[in-house]
Legacy VTK file of the C-alpha trace (Angstrom):
# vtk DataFile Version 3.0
C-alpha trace
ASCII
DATASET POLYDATA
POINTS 78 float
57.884 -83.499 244.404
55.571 -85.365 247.138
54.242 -88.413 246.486
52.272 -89.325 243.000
49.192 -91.537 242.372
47.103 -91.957 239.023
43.709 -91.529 240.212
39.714 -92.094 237.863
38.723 -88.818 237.091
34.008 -89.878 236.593
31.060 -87.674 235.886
29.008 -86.224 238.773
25.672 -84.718 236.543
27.713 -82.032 234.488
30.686 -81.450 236.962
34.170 -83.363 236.611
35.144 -85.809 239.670
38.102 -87.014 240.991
38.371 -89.828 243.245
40.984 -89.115 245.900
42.873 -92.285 247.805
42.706 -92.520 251.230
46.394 -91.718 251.372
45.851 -87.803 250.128
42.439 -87.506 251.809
41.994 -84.089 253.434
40.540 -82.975 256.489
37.181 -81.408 256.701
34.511 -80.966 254.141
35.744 -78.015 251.904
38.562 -77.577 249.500
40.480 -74.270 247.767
40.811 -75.387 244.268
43.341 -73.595 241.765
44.921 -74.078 238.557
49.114 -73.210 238.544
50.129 -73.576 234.870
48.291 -76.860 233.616
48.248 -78.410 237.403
45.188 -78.519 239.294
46.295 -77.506 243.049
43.444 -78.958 245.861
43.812 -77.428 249.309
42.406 -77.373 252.783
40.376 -74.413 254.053
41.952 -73.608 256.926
40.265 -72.341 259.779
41.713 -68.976 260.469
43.391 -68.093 263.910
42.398 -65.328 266.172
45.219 -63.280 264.669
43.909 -63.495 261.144
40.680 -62.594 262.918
41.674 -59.205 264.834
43.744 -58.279 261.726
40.346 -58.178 259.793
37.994 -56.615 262.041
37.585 -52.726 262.360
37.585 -50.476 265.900
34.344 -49.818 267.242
34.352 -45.800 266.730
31.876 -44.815 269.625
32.457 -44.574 273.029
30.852 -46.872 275.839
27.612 -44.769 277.191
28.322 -43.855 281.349
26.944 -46.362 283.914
24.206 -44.801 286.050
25.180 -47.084 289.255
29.092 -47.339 289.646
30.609 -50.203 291.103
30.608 -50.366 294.609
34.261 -49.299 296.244
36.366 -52.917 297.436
36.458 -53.705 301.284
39.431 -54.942 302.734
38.614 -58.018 303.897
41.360 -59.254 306.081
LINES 1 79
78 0 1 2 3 4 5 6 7 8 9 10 11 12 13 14 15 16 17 18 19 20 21 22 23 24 25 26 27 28 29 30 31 32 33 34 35 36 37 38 39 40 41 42 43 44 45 46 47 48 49 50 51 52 53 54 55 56 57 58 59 60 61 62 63 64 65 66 67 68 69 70 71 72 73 74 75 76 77
């Protein structure tokens, strides 16, 4: 197990707060909470790769229309 800390849990209006020591602090502005057994688990949102990214999209079904001016044929320059 990683390093432990007791930390003041306060009141924010009706919502529970925990302060969190500069030593666990975590990047960004967002957090994945979860509960395993009777542990609270706080995570980073990670920013998702353009893997995860293509893995979630869907293929375009319909065709490109036809181009009414082609491109013009290369020239050999030298």
């Amino acid at each position: 197990m990683g390093e432990r800390r007791r930390v003041r849990l306060l009141r924010s209006g009706r919502n529970q707060a925990v302060r969190i020591p500069v030593e666990f602090e975590l990047a960004g502005d967002e957090a994945i909470m979860h509960r395993e057994g009777n542990q609270l688990v706080i995570e980073p949102v990670r920013k998702l790769g353009l893997p995860v990214l293509l893995a979630t999209t869907t293929l375009i079904e319909e065709g490109f229309p036809e181009i009414g001016d082609p491109a013009p044929a290369p020239e050999t320059i030298f």
